[in-house]
C-alpha positions in Angstrom: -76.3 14.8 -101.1 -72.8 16.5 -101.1 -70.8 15.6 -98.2 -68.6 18.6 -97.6 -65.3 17.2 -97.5 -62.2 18.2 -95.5 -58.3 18.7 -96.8 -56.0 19.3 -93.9 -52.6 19.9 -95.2 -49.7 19.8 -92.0 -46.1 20.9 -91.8 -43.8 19.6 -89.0 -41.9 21.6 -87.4 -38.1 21.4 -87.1 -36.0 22.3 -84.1 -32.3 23.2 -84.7 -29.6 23.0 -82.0 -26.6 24.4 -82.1 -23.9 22.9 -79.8 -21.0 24.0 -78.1 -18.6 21.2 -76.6 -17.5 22.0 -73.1 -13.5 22.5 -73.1 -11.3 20.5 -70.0 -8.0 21.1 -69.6 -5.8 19.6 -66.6 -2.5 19.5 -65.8 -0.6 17.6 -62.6 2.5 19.7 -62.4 5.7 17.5 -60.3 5.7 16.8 -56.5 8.9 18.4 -55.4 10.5 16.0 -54.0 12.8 17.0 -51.2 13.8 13.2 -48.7 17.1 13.0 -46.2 17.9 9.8 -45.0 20.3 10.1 -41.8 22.8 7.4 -41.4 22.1 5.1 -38.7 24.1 5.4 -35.2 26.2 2.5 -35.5 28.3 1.4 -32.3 30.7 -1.5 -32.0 32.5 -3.3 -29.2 35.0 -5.3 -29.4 36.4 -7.8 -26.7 40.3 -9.0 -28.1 40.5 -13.0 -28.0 43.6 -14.3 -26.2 45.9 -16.9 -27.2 48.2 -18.0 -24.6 51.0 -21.0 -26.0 53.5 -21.6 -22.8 56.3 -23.7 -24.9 58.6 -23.5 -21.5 58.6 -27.4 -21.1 59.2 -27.7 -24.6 62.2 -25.7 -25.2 63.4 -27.0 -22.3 63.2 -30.5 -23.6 65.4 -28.6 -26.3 67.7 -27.7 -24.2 66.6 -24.2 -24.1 66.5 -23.0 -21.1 66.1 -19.8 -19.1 69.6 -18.9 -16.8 67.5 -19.3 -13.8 65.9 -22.6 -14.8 69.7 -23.9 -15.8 71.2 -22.8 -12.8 68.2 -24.8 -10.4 68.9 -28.1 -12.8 73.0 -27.0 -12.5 72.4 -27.3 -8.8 69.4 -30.3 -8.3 72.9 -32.4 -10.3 75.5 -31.3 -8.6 74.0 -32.0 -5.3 72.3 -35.2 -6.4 76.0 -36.2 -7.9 77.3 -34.8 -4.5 74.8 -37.1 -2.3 75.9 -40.1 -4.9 79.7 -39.3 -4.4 79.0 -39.1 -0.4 77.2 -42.6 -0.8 79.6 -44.5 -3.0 83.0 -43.3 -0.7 80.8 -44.3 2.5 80.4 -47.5 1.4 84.0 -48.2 0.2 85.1 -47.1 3.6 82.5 -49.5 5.0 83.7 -52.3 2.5 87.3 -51.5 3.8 86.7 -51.2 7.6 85.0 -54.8 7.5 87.9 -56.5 5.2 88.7 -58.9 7.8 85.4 -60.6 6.8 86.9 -61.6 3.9 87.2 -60.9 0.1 88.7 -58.6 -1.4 87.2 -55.2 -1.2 90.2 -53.3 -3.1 90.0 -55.3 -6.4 85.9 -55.3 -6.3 85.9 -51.0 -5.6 88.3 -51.1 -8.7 85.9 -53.6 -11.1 82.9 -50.8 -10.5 85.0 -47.6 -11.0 86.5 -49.1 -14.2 83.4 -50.0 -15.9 81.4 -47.7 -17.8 78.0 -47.7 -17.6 75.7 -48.5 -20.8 73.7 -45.7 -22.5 70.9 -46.7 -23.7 70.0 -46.6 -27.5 66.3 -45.3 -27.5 63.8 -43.0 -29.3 63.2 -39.7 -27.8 60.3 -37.4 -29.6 61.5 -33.9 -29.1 59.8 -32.0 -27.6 58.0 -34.4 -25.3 53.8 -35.0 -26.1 51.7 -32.0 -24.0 55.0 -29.7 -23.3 53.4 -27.1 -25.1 50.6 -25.7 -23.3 47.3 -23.8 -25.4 45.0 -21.7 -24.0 42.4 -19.7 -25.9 39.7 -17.2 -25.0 37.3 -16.7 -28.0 36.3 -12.7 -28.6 33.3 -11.2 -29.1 32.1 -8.1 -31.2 28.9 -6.4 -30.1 26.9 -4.4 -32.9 24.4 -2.4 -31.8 22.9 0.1 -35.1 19.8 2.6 -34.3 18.2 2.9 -37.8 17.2 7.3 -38.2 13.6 7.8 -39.6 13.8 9.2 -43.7 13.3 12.9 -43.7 10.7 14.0 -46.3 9.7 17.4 -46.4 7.9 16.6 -50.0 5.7 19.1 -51.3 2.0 17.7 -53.3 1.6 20.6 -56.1 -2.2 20.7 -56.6 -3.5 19.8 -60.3 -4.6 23.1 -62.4 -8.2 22.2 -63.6 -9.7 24.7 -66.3 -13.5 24.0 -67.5 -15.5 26.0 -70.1 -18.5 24.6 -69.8 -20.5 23.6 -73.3 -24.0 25.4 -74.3 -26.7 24.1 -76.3 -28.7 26.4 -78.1 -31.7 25.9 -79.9 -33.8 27.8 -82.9 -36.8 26.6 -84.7 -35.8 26.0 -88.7 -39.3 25.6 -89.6 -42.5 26.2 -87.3 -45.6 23.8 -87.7 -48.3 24.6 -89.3 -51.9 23.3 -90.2 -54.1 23.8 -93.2 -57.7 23.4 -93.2 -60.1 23.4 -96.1 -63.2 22.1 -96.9 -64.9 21.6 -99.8 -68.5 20.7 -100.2 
């Protein structure tokens, strides 16, 4: 017996697609920049240092004196030389009012007056150690600065974004298709 027989004869089908890639464009255009920065407030104070030298003693150990200083020492000698002079003649009168008690007063009073007295040779620092008097009041200088905040009036310019978007299309290149025969 003849089995009928069956021929099956396929084609696939085939899909096609057509593609269109999406198109981005972007651009960041510049900030405009627009900052200030204020100086600071800046304030100073000062308070002067004082140097005080009093070289009075000093020049006067150099014999550099002021007219009213010379003329208290002129006097101060004078009258000590005076008192001295007062002294001395008081006790040569004495000496000669009491003569009877021997000696010889007139020949002693002319020993002392005739002798000179003996200077002495020593070292003298000029001026004297602590004749010249320092004083000194350190200044001081107050700063006092207020920083100002920056300014900034900046402007952000937004980025400009263009999108076309891509499309896919599709079309069939060859539809599918089935055969069937049979034979017996």
């Amino acid at each position: 017996m003849d089995m009928p027989k069956l021929h099956l004869e396929s084609t696939q089908g085939k899909l096609g697609l057509n593609i269109q890639q999406p198109i981005q464009e972007i651009q960041q255009p510049q900030a405009e920049l627009e900052l200030e920065q204020p100086a600071a407030i800046l304030e100073i104070s000062t308070i002067k240092p004082e140097l005080s030298i009093d070289t009075i003693e000093a020049r006067a150990d150099l014999d550099l004196m002021s007219s009213i200083r010379r003329t208290a020492e002129v006097a101060s000698y004078s009258r000590g030389q005076l008192l001295e002079g007062i002294s001395r003649r008081a006790g040569e009168g004495d000496d000669l009012m009491h003569i009877e008690n021997g000696g010889n007063p007139i020949v002693m009073h002319a020993k002392q007056s005739g002798r000179q007295p003996y200077s002495s040779l020593g070292i003298k620092f000029i001026p004297s150690p602590g004749s010249v008097k320092i004083s000194f009041q350190p200044g001081k200088v107050n700063i006092e600065a207020q920083p100002q905040k920056v300014i900034n009036n900046t402007k952000i310019n937004k980025p400009i974004h263009e999108y076309t978007p891509g499309k896919v299309t599709t079309e069939m290149l060859q539809y599918p298709s089935l055969k069937i025969d049979w034979q017996v």
